[in-house]
MARTOR-555857 format. One record per atom (N, C-alpha, C): residue in one letter; chain; atom name; x, y, z. Coordinates in steps of 0.1 Angstrom, whole numbers, padded with zeros to 4 digits. Each point is the difference from the previous one (the first is absolute). Layout:
// residues N
  residuo  cadena  atomo      X      Y      Z
        a       A     CA      X      Y      Z
...
This chain:
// residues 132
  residuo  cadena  atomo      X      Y      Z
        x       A      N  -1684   1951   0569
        x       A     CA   0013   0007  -0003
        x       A      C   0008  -0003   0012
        x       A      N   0015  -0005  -0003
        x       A     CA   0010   0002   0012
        x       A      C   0010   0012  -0003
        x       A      N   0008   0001   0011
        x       A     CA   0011   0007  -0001
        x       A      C   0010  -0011   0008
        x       A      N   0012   0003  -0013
        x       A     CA   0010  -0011   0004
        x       A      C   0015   0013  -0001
        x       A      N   0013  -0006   0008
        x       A     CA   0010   0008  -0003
        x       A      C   0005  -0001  -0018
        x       A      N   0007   0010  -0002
        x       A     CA   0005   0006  -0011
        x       A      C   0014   0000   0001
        x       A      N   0011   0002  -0007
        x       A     CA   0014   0002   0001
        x       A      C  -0002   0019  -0010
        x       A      N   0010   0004   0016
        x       A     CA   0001   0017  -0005
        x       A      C   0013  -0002  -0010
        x       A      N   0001   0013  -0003
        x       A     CA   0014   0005  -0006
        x       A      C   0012  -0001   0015
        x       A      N  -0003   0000   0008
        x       A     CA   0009   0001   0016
        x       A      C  -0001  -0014   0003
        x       A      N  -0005  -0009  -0002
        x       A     CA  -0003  -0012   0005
        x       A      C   0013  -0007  -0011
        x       A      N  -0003   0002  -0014
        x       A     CA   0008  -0004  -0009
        x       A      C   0015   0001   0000
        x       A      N   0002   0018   0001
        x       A     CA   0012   0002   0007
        x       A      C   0009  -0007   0013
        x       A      N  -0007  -0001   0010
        x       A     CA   0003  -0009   0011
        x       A      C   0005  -0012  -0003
        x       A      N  -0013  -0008  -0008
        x       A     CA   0012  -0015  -0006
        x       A      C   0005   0006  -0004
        x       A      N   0003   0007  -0015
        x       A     CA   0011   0000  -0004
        x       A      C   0016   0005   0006
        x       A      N  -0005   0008   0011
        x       A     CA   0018   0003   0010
        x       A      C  -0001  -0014   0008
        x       A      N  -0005  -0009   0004
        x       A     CA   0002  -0009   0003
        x       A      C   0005  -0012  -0009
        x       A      N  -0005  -0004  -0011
        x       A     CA   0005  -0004  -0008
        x       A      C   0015   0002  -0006
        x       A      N   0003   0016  -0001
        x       A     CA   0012   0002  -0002
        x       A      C   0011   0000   0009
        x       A      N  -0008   0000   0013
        x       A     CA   0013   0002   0010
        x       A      C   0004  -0020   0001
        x       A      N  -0012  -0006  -0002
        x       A     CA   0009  -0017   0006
        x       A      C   0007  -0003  -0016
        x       A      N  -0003   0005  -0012
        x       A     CA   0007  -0003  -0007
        x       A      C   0017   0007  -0003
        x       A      N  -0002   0013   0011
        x       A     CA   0012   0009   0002
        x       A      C   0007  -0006   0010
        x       A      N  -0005  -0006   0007
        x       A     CA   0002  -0011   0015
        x       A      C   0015  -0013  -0007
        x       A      N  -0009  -0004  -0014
        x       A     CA   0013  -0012  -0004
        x       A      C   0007   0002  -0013
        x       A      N   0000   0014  -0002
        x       A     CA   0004   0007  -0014
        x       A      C  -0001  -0008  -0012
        x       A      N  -0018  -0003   0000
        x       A     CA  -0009  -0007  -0011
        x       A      C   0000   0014  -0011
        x       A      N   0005  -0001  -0010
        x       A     CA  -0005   0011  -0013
        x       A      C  -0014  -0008  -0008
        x       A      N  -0011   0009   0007
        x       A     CA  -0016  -0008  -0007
        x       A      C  -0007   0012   0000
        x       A      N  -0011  -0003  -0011
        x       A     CA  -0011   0008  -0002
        x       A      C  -0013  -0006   0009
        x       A      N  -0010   0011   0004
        x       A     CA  -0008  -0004   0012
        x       A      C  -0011   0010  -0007
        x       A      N  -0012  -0010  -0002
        x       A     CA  -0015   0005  -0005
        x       A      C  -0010  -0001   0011
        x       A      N  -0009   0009   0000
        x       A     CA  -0007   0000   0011
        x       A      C  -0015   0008  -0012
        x       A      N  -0010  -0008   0005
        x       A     CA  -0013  -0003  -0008
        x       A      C  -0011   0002   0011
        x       A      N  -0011   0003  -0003
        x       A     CA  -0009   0003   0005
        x       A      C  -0010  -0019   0000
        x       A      N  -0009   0005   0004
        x       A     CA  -0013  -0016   0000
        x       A      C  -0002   0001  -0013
        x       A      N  -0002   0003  -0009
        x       A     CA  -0004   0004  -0015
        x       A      C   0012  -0006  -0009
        x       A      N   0014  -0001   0006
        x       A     CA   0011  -0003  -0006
        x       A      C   0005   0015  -0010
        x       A      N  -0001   0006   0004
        x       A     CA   0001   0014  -0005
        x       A      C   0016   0011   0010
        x       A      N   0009   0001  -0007
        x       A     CA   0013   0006  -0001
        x       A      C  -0004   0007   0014
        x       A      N   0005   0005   0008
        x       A     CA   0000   0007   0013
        x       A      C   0016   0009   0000
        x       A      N   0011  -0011   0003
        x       A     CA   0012   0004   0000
        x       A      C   0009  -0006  -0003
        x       A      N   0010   0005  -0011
        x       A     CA   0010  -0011  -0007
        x       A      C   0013   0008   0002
        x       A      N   0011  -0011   0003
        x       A     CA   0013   0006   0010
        x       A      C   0012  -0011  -0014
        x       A      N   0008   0006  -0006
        x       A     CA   0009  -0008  -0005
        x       A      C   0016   0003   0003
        x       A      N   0003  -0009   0008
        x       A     CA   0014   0007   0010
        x       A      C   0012   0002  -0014
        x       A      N   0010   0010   0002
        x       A     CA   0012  -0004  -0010
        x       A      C   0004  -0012   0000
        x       A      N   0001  -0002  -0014
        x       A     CA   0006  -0011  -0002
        x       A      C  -0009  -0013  -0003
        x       A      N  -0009   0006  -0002
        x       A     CA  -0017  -0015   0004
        x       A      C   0002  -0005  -0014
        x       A      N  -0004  -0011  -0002
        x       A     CA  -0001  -0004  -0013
        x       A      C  -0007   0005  -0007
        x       A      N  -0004   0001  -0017
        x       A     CA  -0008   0008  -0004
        x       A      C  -0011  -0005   0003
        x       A      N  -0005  -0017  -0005
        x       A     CA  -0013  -0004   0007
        x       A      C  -0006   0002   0008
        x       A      N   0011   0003   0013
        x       A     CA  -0007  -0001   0013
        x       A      C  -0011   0003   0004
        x       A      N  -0004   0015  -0009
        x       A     CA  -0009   0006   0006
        x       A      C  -0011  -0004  -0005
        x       A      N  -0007  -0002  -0010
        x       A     CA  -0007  -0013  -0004
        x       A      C  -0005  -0008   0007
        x       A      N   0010  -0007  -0002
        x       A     CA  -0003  -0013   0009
        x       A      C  -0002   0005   0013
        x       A      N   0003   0006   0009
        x       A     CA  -0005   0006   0013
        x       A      C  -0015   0005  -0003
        x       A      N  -0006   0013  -0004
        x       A     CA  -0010  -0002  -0006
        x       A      C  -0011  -0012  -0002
        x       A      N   0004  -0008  -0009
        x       A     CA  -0009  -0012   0000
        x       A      C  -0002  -0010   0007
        x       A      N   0015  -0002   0011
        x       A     CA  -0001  -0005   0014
        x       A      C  -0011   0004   0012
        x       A      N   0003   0013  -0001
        x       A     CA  -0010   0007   0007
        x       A      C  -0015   0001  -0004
        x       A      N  -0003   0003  -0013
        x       A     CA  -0012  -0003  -0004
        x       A      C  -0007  -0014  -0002
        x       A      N   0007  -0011  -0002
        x       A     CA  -0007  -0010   0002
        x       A      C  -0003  -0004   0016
        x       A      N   0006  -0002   0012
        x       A     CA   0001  -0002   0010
        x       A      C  -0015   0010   0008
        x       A      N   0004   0012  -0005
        x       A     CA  -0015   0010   0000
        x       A      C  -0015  -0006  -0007
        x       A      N   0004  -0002  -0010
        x       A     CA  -0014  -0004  -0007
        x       A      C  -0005  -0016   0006
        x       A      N   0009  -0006  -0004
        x       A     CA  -0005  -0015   0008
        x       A      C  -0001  -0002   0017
        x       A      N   0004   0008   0007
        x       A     CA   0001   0001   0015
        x       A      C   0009  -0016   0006
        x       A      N   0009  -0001  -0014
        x       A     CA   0011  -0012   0007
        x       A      C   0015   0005  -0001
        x       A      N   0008  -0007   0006
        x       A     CA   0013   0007  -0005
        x       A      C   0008  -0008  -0012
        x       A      N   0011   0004  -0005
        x       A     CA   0000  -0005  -0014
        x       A      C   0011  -0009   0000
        x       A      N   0002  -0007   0014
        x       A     CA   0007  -0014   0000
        x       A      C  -0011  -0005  -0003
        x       A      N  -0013  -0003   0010
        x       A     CA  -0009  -0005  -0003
        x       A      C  -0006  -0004  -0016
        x       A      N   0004   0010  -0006
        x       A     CA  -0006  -0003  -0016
        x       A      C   0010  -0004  -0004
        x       A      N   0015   0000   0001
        x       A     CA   0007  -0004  -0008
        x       A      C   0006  -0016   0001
        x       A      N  -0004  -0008   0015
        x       A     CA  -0003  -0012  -0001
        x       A      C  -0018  -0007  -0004
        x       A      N  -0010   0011   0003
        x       A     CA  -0010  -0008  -0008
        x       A      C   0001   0004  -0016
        x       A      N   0010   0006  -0009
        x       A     CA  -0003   0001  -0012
        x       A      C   0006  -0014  -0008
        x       A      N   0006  -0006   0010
        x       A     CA   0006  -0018  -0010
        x       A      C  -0006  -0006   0000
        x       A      N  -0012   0002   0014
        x       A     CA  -0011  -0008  -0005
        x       A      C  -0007   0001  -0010
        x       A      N  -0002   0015  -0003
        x       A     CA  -0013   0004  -0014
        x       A      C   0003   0010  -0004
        x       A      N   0010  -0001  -0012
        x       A     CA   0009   0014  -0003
        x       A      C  -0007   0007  -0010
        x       A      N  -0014  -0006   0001
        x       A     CA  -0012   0015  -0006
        x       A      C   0003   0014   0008
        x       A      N   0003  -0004   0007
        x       A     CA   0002   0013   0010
        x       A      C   0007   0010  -0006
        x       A      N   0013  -0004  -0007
        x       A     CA   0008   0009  -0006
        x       A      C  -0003   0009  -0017
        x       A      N  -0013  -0003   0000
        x       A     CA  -0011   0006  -0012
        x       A      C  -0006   0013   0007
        x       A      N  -0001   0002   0018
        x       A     CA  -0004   0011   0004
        x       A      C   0003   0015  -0004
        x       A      N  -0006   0008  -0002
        x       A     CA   0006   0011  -0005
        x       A      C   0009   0005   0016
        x       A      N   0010   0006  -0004
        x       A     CA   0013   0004   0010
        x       A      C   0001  -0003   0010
        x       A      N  -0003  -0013   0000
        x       A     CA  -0003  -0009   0012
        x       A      C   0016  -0009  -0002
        x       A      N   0007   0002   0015
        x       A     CA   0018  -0009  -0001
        x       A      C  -0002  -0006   0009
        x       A      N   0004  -0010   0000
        x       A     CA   0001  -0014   0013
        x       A      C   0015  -0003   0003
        x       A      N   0009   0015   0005
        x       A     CA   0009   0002   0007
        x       A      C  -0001   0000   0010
        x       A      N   0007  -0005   0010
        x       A     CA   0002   0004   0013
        x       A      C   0005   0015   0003
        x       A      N  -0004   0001   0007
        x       A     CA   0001   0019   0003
        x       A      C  -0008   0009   0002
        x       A      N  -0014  -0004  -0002
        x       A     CA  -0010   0007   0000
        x       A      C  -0008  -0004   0010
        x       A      N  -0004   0006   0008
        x       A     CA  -0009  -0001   0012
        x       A      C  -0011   0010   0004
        x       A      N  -0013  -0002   0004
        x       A     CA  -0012   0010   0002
        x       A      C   0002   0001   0008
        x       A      N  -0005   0012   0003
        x       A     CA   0000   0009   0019
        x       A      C  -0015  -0002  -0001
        x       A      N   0000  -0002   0015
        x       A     CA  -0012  -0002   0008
        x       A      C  -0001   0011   0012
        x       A      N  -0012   0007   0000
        x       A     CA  -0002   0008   0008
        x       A      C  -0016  -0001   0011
        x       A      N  -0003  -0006   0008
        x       A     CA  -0007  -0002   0007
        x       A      C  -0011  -0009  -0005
        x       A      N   0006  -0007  -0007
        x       A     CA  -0004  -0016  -0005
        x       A      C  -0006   0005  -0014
        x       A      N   0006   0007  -0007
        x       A     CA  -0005   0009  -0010
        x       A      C   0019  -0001  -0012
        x       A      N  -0003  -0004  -0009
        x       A     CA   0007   0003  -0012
        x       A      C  -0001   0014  -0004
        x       A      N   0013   0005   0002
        x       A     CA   0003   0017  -0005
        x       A      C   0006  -0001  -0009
        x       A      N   0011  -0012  -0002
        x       A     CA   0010   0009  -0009
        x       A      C   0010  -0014  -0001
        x       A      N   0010   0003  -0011
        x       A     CA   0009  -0013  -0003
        x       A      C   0015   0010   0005
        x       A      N   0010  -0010   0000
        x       A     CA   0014   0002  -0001
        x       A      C   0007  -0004  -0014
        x       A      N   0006   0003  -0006
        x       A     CA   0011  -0009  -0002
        x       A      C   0013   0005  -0010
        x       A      N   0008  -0015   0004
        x       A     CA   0020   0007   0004
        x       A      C   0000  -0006  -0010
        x       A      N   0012   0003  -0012
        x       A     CA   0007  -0005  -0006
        x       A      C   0015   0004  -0003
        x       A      N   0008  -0012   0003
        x       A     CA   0015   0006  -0004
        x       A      C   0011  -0012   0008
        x       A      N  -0007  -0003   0010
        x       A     CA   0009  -0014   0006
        x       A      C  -0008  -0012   0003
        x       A      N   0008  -0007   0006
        x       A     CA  -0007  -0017  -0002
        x       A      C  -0019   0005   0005
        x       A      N  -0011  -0014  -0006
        x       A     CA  -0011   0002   0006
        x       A      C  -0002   0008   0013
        x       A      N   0005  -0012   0009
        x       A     CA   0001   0003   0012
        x       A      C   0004   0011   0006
        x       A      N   0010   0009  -0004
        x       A     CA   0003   0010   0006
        x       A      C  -0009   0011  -0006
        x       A      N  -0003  -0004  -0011
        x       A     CA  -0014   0011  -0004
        x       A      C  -0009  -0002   0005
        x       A      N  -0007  -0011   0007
        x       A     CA  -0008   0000   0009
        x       A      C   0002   0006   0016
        x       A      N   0010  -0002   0003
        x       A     CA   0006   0003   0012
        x       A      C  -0003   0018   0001
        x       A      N   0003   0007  -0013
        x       A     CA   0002   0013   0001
        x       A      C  -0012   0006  -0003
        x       A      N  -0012  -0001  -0005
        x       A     CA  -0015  -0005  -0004
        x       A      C  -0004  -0001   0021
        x       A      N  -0002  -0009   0003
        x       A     CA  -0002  -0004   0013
        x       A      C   0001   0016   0012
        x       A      N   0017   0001  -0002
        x       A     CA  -0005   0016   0007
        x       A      C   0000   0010  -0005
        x       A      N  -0005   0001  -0013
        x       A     CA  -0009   0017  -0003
        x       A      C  -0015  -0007   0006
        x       A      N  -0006  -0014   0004
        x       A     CA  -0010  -0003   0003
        x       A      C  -0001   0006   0012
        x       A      N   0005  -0011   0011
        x       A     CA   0006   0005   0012
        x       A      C  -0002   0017   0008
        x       A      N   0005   0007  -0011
        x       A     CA   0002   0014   0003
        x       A      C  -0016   0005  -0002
        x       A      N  -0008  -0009  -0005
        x       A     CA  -0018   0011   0000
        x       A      C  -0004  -0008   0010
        x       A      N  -0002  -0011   0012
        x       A     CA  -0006  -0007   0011
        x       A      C   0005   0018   0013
């Protein structure tokens, strides 16, 4: 048996005021999912004005990037190579979704949806940031 870290209900919180403040930082209107190692719901934020998808798609950003331990640029340029991939159950090969890592240990995913890839990654990055 090991014992490895866990993501708390305060750990989740934490990204998520982090998350919301860099996306309050460039007055991005996005929804921000935060998932456990399991890919299982933790904390879901949908700002006024978010798209209706968004939250969704943030959600599944965050849960794939959790379950696979990659981030979901990563899948979303290997899915042209073998777009069996997109047969996965709620599995999205968006950019925007990123796993947290906590002492070389997979806790938990991120992920943003509402502005370009990139800046959903960017805002993903420090709710990560904020659990080191």
């Amino acid at each position: 048996m090991r014992n490895r870290p866990t993501l708390t209900s305060s750990d989740a919180q934490k990204m998520m005021a982090a998350c919301k403040a860099e996306a309050a930082k460039h007055n991005f209107i996005v929804s921000i999912a935060i998932v456990d190692d399991g890919g299982y719901l933790m904390q879901l934020d949908r700002a006024d004005g978010a798209h209706l998808e968004s939250p969704e798609i943030a959600a599944r950003k965050a849960r794939t990037a959790a379950v696979t331990r990659q981030s979901t640029q990563y899948w979303e340029k290997r899915v042209e190579e073998r777009k069996g991939f997109l047969a996965l159950s709620g599995f999205i090969p968006l950019q925007g979704g990123i796993p947290v890592f906590y002492q070389g240990e997979c806790v938990g995913g991120i992920g943003v949806s509402g502005v370009t890839s990139p800046q959903c990654e960017e805002i993903a990055r420090a709710g990560a940031a904020a659990l080191a």
